[in-house]
C-alpha positions as CSV (number, residue, x, y, z in Angstrom):
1,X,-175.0,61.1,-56.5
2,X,-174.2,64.6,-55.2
3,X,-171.1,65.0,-54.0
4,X,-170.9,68.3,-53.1
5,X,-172.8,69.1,-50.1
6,X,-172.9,72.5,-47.9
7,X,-175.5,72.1,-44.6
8,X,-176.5,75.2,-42.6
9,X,-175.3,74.6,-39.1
10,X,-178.3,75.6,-36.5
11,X,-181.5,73.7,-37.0
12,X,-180.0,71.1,-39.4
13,X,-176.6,69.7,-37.5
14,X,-176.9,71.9,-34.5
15,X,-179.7,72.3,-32.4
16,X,-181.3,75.7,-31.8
17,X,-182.1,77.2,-28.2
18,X,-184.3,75.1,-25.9
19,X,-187.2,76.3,-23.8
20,X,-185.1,75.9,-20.9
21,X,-182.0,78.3,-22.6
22,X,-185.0,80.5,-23.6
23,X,-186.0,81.2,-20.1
24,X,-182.5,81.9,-18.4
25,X,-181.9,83.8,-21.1
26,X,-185.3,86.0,-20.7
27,X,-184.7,85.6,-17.2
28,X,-181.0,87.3,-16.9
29,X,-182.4,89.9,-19.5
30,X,-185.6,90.8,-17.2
31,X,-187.4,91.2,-20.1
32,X,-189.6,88.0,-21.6
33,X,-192.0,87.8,-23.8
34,X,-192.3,88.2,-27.3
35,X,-190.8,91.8,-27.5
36,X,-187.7,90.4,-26.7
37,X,-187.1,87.7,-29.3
38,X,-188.3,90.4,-31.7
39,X,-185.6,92.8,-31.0
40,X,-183.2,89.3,-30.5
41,X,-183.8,89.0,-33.8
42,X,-184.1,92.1,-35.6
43,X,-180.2,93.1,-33.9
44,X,-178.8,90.0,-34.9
45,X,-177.7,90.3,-38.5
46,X,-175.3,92.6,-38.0
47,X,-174.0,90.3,-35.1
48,X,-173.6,87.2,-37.6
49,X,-171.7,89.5,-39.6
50,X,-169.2,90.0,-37.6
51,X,-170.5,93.0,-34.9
52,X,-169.3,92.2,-31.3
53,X,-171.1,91.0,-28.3
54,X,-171.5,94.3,-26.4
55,X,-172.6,96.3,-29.2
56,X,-175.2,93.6,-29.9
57,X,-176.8,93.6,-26.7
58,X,-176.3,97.1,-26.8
59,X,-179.0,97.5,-30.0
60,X,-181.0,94.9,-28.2
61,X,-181.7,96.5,-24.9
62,X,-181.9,100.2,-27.4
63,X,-184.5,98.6,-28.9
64,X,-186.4,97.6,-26.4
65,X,-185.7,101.0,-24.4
66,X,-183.9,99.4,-21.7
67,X,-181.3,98.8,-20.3
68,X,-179.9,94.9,-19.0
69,X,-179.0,94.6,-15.7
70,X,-176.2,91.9,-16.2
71,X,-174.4,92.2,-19.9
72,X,-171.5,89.2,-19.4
73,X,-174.1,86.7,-17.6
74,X,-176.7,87.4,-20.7
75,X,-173.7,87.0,-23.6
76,X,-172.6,83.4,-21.3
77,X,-176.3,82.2,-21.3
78,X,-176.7,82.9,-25.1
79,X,-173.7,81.6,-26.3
80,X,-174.2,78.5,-24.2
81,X,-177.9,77.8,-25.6
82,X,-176.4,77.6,-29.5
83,X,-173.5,74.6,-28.5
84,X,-175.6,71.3,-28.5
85,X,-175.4,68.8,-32.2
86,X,-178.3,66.4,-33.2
87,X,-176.4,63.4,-32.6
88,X,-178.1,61.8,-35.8
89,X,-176.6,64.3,-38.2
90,X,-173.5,64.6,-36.8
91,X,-173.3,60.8,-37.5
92,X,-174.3,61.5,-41.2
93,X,-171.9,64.0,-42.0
94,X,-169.1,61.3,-40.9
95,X,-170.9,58.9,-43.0
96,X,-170.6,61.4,-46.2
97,X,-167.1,62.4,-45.3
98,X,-166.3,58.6,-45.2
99,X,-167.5,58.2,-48.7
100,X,-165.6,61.2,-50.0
101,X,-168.0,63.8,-50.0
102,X,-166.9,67.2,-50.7
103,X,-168.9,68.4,-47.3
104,X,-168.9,72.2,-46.8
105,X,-170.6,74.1,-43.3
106,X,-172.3,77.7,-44.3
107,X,-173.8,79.1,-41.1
108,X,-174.9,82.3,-39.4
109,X,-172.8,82.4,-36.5
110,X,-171.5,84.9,-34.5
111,X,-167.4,85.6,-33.6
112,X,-167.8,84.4,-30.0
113,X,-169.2,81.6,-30.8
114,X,-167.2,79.9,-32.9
115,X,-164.5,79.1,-30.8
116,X,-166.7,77.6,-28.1
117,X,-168.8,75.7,-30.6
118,X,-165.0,74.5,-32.4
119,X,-164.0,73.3,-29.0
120,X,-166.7,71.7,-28.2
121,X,-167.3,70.3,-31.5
122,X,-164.0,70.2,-33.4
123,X,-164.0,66.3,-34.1
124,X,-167.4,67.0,-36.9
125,X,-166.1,69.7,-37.7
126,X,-163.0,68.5,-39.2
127,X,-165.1,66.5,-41.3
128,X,-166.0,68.9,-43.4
129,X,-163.8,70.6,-46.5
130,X,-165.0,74.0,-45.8
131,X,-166.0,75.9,-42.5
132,X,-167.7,78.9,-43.7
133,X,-168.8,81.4,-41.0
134,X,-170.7,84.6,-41.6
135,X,-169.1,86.5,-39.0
136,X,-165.7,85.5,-40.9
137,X,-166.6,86.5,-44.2
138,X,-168.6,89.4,-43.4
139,X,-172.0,88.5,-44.9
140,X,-175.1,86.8,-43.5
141,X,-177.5,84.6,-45.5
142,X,-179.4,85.3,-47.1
143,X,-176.7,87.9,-49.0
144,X,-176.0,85.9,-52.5
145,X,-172.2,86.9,-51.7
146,X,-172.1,84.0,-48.7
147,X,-173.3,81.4,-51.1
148,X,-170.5,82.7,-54.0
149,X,-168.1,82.1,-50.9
150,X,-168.8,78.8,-50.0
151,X,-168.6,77.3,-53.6
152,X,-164.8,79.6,-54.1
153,X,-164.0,77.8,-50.9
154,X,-165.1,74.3,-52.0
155,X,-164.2,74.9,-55.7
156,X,-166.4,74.4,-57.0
157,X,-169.2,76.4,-59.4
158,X,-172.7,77.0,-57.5
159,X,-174.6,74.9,-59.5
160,X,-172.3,71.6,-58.2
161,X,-173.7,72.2,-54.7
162,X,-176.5,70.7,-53.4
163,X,-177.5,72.6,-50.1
164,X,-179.5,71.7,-47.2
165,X,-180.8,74.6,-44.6
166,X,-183.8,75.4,-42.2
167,X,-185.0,78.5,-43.0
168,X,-186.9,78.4,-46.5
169,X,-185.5,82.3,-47.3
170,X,-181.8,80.6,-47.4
171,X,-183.1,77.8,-49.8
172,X,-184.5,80.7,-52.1
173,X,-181.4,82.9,-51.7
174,X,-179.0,79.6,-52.2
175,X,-180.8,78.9,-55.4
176,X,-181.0,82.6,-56.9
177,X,-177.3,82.3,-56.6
178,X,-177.2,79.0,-58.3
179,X,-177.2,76.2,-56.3
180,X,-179.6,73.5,-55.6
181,X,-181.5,73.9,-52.4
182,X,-183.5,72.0,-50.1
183,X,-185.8,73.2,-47.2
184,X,-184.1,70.3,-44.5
185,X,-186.3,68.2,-42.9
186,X,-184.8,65.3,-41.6
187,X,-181.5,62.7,-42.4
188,X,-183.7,60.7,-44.3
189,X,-184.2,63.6,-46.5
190,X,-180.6,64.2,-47.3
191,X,-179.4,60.3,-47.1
192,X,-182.4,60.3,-50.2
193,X,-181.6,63.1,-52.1
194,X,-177.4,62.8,-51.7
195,X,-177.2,59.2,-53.3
């Protein structure tokens, strides 16, 4: 039975942007299309890390060689697409915490959203032992330093975590650094391999 378990937060107990956010978001921008979710992307390490909203947008809309009409309306419509919980998994982690699961949270999220997403969310989120955010500690998975982190904050050593997360470069980064990783794909999954 594994007993200490970490999940990523977006795309295993969080839900990621829907087609519907991804259009008002491409729509406040004026600028959709795959060129935009590239630079999205490409800008937003530094944002998990810690880099504020303005500046963010700011390398975005460089980027792209633009500029965006309507900064505040495009920071509310993002933020706003990365609130929503699967309602399964949220269920699960208060099943583990019930049975006395050391349950930790390591997730890629940026400053302004963690109060909106604790607000919104705060009930699973006291549920877990450790809340570990990059934009807290300063590093971004894949960085081996956010996994070292999140076992000091549990600790525990590495190699007593079993870790779930949707993006397979995490798993390898999470199990370079020690611990034992699992591409998520489901609750089933992690009710199987957590007993």
């Amino acid at each position: 039975m594994a007993d200490v378990i970490v999940f990523d937060l977006y795309g295993v107990i969080a839900r990621t942007q829907t087609p519907e956010a991804v259009r008002r978001i491409e729509g406040i921008a004026g600028a959709p299309g795959p060129a935009f979710w590239d630079a999205y992307w490409a800008c937003r390490p530094a944002y998990d890390a810690g880099q504020e909203s303005a500046a963010y947008w700011a390398a975005v809309a460089a980027r792209l060689g633009t500029a965006f009409p309507d900064v505040p309306a495009l920071i509310e419509a993002d933020l706003d697409s990365w609130t929503d919980v699967d309602g399964e998994m949220a269920a699960l982690v208060g099943e583990l915490a019930d049975e006395g699961r050391v349950l930790g949270l390591l997730s890629n999220i940026i400053g302004d959203l963690v109060p909106r997403f604790e607000a919104r969310h705060g009930a699973l989120l006291d549920r877990f032992d450790a809340l570990v955010y990059s934009c807290r500690i300063g590093v971004a998975k894949p960085d081996p330093r956010a996994y070292e982190i999140c076992a000091e904050r549990l600790g525990v050593r590495p190699a007593d975590v079993i870790f779930f997360d949707d993006a397979e470069r995490n798993v390898r980064a999470a199990r370079e650094a020690g611990m034992r990783a699992e591409l998520f794909t489901g609750p089933d999954q992690v009710r199987a391999l957590t007993r």
